[in-house]
C-alpha positions as CSV (number, residue, x, y, z in Angstrom):
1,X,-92.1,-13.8,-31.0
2,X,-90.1,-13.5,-27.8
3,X,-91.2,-11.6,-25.0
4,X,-89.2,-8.8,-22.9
5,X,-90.0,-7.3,-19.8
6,X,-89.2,-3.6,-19.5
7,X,-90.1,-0.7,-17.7
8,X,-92.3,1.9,-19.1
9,X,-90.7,5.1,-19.5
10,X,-94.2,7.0,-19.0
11,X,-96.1,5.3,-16.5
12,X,-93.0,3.8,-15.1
13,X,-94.4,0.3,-14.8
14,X,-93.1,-3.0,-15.2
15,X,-94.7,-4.8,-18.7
16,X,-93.7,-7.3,-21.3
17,X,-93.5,-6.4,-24.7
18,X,-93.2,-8.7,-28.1
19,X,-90.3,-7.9,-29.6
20,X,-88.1,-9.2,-32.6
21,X,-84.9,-8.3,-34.3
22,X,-86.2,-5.4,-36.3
23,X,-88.6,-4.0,-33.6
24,X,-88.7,-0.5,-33.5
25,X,-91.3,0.6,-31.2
26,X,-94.2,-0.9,-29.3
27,X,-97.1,0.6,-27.8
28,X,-97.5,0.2,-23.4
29,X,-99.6,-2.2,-22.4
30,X,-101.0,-1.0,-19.6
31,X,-100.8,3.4,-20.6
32,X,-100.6,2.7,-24.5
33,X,-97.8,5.6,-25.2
34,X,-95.2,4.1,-27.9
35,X,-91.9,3.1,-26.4
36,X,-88.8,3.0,-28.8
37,X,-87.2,0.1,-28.7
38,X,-83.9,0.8,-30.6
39,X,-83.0,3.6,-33.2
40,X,-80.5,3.8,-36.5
41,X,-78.8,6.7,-37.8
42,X,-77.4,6.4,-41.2
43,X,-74.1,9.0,-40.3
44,X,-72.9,6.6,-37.5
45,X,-74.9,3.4,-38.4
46,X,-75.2,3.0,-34.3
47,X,-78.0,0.9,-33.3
48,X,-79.3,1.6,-29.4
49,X,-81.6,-0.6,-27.8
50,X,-83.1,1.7,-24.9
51,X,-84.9,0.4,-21.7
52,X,-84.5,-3.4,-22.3
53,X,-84.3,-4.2,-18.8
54,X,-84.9,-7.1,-17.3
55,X,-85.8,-6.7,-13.7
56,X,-87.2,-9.1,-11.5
57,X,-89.5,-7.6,-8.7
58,X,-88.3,-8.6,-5.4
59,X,-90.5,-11.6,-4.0
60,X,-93.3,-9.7,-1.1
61,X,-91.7,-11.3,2.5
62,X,-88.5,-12.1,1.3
63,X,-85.8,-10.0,3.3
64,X,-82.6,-9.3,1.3
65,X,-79.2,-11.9,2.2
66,X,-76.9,-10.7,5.3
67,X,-74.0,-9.4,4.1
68,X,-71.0,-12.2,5.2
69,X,-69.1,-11.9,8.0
70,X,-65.5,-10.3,7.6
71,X,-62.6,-12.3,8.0
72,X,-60.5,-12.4,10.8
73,X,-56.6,-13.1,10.3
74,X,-56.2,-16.6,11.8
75,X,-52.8,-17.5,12.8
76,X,-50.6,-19.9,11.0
77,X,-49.6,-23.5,12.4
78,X,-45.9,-24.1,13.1
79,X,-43.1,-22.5,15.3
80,X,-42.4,-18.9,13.3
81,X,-38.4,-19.7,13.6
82,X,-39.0,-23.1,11.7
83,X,-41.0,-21.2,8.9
84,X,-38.6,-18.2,8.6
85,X,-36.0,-21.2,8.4
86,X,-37.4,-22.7,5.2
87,X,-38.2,-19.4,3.7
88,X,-36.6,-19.8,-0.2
89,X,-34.7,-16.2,0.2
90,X,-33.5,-17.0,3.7
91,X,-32.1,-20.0,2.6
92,X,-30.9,-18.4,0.1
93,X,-29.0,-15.8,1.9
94,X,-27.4,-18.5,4.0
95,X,-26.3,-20.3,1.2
96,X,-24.0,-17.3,0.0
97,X,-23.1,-16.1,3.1
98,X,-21.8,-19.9,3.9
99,X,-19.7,-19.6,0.7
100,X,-18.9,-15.9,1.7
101,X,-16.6,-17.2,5.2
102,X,-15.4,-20.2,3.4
103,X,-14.1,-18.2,0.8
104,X,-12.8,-16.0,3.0
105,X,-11.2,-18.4,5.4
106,X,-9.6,-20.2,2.3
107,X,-7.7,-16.6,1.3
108,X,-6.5,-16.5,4.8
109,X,-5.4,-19.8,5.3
110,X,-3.4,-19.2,1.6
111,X,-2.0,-16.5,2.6
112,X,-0.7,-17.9,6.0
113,X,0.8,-20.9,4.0
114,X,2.6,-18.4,1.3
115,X,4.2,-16.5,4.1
116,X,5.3,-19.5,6.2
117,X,6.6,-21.1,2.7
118,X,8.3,-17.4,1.9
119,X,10.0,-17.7,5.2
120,X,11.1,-21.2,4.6
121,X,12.7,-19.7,1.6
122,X,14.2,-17.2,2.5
123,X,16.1,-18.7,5.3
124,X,17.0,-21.5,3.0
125,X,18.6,-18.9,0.5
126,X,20.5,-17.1,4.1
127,X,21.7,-20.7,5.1
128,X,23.1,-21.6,1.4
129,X,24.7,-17.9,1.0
130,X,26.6,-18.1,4.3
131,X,26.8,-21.6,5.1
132,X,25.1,-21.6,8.3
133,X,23.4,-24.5,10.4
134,X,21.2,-22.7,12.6
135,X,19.3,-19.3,12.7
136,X,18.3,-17.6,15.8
137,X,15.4,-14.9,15.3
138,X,15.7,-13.2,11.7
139,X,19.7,-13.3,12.2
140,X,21.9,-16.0,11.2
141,X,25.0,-17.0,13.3
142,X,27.9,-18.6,12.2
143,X,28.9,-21.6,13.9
144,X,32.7,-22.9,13.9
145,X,33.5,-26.3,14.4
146,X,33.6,-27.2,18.0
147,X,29.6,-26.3,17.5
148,X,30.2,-22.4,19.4
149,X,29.5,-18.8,17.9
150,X,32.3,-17.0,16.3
151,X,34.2,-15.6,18.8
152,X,34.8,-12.3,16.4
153,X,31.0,-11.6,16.5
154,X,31.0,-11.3,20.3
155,X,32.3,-8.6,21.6
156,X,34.0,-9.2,25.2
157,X,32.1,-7.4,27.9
158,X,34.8,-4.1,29.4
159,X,33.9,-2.7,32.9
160,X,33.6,1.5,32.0
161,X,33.3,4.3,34.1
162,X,30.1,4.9,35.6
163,X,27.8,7.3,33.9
164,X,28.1,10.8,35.2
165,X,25.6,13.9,34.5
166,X,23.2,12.0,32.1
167,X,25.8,11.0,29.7
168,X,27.5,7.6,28.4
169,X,30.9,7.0,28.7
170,X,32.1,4.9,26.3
171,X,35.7,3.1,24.5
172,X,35.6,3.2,21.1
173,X,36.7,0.4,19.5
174,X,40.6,1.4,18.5
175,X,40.7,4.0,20.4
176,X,42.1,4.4,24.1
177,X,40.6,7.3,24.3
178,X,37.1,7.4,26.2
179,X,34.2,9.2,24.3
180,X,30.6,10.8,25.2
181,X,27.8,9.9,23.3
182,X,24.4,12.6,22.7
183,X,20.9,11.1,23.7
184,X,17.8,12.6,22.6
185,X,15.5,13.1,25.0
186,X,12.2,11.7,24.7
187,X,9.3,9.8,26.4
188,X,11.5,6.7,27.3
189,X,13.8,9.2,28.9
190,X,17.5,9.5,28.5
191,X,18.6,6.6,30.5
192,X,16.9,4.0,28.1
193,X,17.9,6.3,24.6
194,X,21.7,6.3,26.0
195,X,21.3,2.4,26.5
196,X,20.6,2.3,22.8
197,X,23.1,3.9,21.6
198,X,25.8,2.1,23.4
199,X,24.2,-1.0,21.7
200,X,24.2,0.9,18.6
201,X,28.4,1.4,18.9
202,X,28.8,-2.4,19.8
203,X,27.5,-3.2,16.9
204,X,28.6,-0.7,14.5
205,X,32.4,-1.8,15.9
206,X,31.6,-5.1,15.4
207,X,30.5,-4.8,11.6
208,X,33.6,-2.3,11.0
209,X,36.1,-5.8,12.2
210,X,34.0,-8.4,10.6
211,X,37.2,-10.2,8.5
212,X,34.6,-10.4,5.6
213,X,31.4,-9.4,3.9
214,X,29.1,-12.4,5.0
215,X,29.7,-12.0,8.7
216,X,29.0,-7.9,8.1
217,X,26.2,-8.5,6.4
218,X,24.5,-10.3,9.5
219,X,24.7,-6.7,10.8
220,X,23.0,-5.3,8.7
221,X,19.2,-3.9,8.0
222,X,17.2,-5.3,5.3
223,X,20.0,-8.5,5.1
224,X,18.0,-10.3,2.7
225,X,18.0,-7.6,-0.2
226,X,21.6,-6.2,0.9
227,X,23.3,-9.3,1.0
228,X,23.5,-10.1,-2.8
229,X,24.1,-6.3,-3.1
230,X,27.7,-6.5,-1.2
231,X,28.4,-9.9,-2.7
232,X,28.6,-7.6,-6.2
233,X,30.4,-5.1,-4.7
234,X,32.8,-6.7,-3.5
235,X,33.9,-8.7,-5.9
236,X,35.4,-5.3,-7.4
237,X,36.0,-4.3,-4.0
238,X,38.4,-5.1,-1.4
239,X,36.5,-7.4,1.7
240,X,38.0,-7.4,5.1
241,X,37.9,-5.3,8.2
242,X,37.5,-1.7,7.6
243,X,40.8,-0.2,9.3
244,X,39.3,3.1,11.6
245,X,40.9,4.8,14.7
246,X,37.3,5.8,16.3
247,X,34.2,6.9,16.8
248,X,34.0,9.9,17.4
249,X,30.4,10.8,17.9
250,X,27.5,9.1,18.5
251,X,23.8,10.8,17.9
252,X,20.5,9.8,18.1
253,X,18.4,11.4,15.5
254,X,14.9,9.8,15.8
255,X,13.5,7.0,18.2
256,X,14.4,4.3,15.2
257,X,18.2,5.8,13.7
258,X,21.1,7.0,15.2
259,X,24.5,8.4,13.6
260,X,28.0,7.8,14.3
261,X,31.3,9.6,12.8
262,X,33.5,6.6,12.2
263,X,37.2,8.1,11.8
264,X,39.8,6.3,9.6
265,X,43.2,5.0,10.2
266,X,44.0,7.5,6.9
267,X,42.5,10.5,8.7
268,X,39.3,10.5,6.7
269,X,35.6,10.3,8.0
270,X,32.9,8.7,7.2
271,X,29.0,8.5,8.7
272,X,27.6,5.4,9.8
273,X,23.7,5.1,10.4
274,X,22.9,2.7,12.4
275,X,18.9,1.1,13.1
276,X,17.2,0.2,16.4
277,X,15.1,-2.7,15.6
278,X,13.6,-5.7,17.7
279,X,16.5,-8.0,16.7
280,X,19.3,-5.7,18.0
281,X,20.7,-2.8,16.3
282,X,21.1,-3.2,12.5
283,X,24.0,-1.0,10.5
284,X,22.7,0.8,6.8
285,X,25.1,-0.8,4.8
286,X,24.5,1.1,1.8
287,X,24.6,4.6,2.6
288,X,28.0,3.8,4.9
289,X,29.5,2.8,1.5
290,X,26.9,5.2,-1.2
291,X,26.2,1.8,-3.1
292,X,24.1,1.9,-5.6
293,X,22.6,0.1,-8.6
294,X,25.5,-0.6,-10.1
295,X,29.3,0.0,-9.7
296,X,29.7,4.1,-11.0
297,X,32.9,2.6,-12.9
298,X,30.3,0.1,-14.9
299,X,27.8,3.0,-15.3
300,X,30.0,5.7,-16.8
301,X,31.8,2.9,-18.8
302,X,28.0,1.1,-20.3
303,X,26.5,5.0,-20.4
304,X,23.2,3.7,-20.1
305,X,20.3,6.1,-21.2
306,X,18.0,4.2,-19.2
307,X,18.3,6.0,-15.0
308,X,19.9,3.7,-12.4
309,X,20.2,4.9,-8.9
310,X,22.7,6.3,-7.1
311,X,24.4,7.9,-3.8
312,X,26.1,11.0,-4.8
313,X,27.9,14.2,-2.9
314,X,25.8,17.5,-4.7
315,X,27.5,20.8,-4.6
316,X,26.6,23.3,-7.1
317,X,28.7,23.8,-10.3
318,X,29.2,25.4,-13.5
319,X,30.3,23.1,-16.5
320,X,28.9,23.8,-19.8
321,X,29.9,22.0,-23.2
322,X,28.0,19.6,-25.8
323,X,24.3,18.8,-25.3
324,X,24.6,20.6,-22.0
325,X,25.9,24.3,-23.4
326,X,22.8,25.8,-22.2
327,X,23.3,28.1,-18.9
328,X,20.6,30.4,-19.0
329,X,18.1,27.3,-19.2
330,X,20.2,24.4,-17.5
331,X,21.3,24.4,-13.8
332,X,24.7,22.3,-13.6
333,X,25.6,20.3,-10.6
334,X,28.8,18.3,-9.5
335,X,28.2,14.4,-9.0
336,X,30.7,12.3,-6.5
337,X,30.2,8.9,-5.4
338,X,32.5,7.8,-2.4
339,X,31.6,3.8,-3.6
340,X,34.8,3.3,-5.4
341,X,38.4,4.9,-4.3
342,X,39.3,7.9,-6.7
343,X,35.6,7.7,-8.5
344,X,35.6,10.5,-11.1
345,X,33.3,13.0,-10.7
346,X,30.5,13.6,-12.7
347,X,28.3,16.6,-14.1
348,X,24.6,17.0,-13.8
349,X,22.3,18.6,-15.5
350,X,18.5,19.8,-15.0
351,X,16.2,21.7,-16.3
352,X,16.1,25.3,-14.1
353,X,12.1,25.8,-14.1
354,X,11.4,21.4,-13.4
355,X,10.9,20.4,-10.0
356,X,13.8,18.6,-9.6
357,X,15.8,22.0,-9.9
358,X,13.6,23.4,-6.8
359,X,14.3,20.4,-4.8
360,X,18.2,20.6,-5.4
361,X,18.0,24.3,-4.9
362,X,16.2,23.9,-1.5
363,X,18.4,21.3,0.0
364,X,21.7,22.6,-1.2
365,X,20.9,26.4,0.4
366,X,19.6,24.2,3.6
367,X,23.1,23.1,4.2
368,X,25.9,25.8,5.0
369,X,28.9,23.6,3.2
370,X,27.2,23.3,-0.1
371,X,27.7,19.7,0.0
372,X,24.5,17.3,0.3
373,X,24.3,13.5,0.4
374,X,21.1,12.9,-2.0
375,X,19.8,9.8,-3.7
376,X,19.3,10.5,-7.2
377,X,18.4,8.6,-10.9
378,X,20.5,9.2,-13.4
379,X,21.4,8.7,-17.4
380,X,23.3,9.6,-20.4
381,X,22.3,11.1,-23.5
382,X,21.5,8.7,-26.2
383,X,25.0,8.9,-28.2
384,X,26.5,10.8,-25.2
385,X,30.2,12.0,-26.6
386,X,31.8,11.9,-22.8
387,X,31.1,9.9,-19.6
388,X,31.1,13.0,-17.3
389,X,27.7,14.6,-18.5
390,X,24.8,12.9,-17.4
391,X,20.7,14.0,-16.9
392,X,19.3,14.0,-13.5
393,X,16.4,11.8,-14.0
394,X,14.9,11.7,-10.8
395,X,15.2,13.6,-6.9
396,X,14.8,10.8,-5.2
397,X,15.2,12.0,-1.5
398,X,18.1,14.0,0.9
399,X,20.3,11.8,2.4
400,X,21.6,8.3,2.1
401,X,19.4,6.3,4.4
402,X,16.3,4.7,2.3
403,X,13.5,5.1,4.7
């Protein structure tokens, strides 16, 4: 039968015991009390072995073992740039941000190649529509045969007056009369804004005499979009030099537009916009004629339902009939188009509480004639009955001169 040291529970000393698997209790060796071994309780069926302990009694002389020294951090071997350097994560990061600016750098460098191949273009489409040889800037000039510019696109140089009390004297074109043009004043003073507009009425004289539409159209802004523009319109239109008697005025109305009143042979008048770029000055073509997306002959004859664009005269007007019979809840407007000689005029029609009523309320009461110059969209009906009753789509802005 094994034996198991213990401690005594009553005299509190240190004795072995025989004891087996069903021991229960055992009287002390050395006081003789009975010490339980384990117990059993039938409600739990927990067995409990108390007090088997087996403690050794420290050896007489021998001094318990030092406790170890702590560690002390010990630095590692290497340069710390050369471990940082082959850290997974920061080699990791380097990785992508390598791939990052070679990315990037492959965007710009596509980019720069569309543009330069874009340019290429388009000055290969400006070269086959006008037959030029060489281009000079973002202007293309004509060449005749001995190998010299036109002489119609240079105008010859004319010794005027000297400038007297701030203003420009100046000949228009036609005209034997001399003429003052209006600076406005700003930072570049009115020496350098009065310089501009003289440009601005040698150039606007020389589009007026261009004998045809391609040498205008290297007067103009935006040549690239315009140009296919005139070559539509004037294939119903007549091409040639426009026949005027003057200019009468000449206005600066911001540091990048000025206007000029261009006065026909016939009496009539017509304004000119003309745009101060870094190539020279540049003439609005399309609101000196009111073009717009298509010929208002082909649009009232088609009656599209879909809106096209257009430069119309708005003065207020009162035509009710068909779809449009409505005046308590439609406002009626008169539409003119000066594109085409003897256009017919048109009526509009909005909605009086829509925004587009406020708009052409607030601009028509802004100017004293009751005439504006507005861009607008307009359609037909579906199944319109006449070609003179139309829906204003769309304000689009006042004036004729897309900003």
């Amino acid at each position: 039968m094994p034996a198991t040291k213990l401690v005594c529970p009553h005299c509190e000393k240190t004795v072995e015991i025989q004891v087996s698997a069903v021991t229960r209790a055992r009287p002390c060796p050395e006081c003789g009390q009975i010490v339980m071994l384990q117990m059993a309780e039938k409600s739990t069926k927990t067995k409990r072995r108390a007090l088997l302990m087996d403690q050794a009694e420290p050896e007489v002389g021998n001094t318990p073992p030092a406790p170890e020294p702590a560690q002390e951090p010990q630095p590692l071997p290497g340069d710390a740039f050369d471990r940082m350097r082959m850290d997974p994560e920061v080699r990791q990061f380097r990785r992508r941000l390598v791939l990052g600016v070679g990315f990037v750098g492959g965007v710009v460098i596509l980019m720069l190649s569309l543009s330069l191949y874009q340019s290429y273009r388009e000055k290969e489409a400006m070269r086959r529509l006008f037959g030029t040889e060489e281009i000079e800037g973002d202007s293309l000039l004509p060449k005749n045969k001995s190998g010299g510019l036109e002489a119609s696109m240079i105008a010859p140089e004319e010794i005027l007056p000297p400038v007297t009390s701030g203003n420009l004297v100046f000949r228009p074109p036609g005209s034997g009369e001399l003429k003052t043009a209006t600076a406005k004043t700003g930072e570049e003073g009115t020496s350098a804004n009065l310089a501009r507009l003289a440009a601005a009425e040698e150039a606007l004289g020389q589009f007026l005499q261009a004998p045809n539409w391609k040498q205008r159209a290297l007067l103009v802004r935006d040549q690239l979009r315009v140009a296919p523009l005139m070559s539509i319109y004037y294939e119903k239109n007549n091409d040639g030099p426009v026949m005027f008697d003057s200019i009468v005025e000449a206005a600066e109305i911001s540091a990048r537009f000025s206007e000029h009143v261009v006065v026909f042979e016939g009496g009539g008048r017509r304004l000119a916009t003309v745009e101060h770029t870094a190539s020279g000055p540049r003439v609005d073509w399309e609101s000196f004629v009111g073009a717009g997306e298509m010929a208002w002959s082909d649009f009232l004859e088609a009656r599209p339902a879909s809106p096209r664009l257009f430069r119309v005269l708005v003065s207020p007007a009162g035509h009710y009939e068909n779809q449009f019979g409505d005046p308590g809840r439609l406002q009626c407007v008169s539409l003119r188009s000066i594109a085409e000689p003897g256009a017919k005029v048109v009526y509009g029609y909005v909605d009086r509480q829509s925004p587009i009523a406020k708009e052409l309320n607030y601009w028509l009461e802004q100017n004293s004639e009751a005439t504006v110059s507005m861009i607008l969209r307009l359609k037909f009906p579906l199944d319109a009955p006449v070609d003179f009753q139309v829906w204003i789509h769309q304000f689009v802005q006042s004036g004729w001169v897309a900003k």
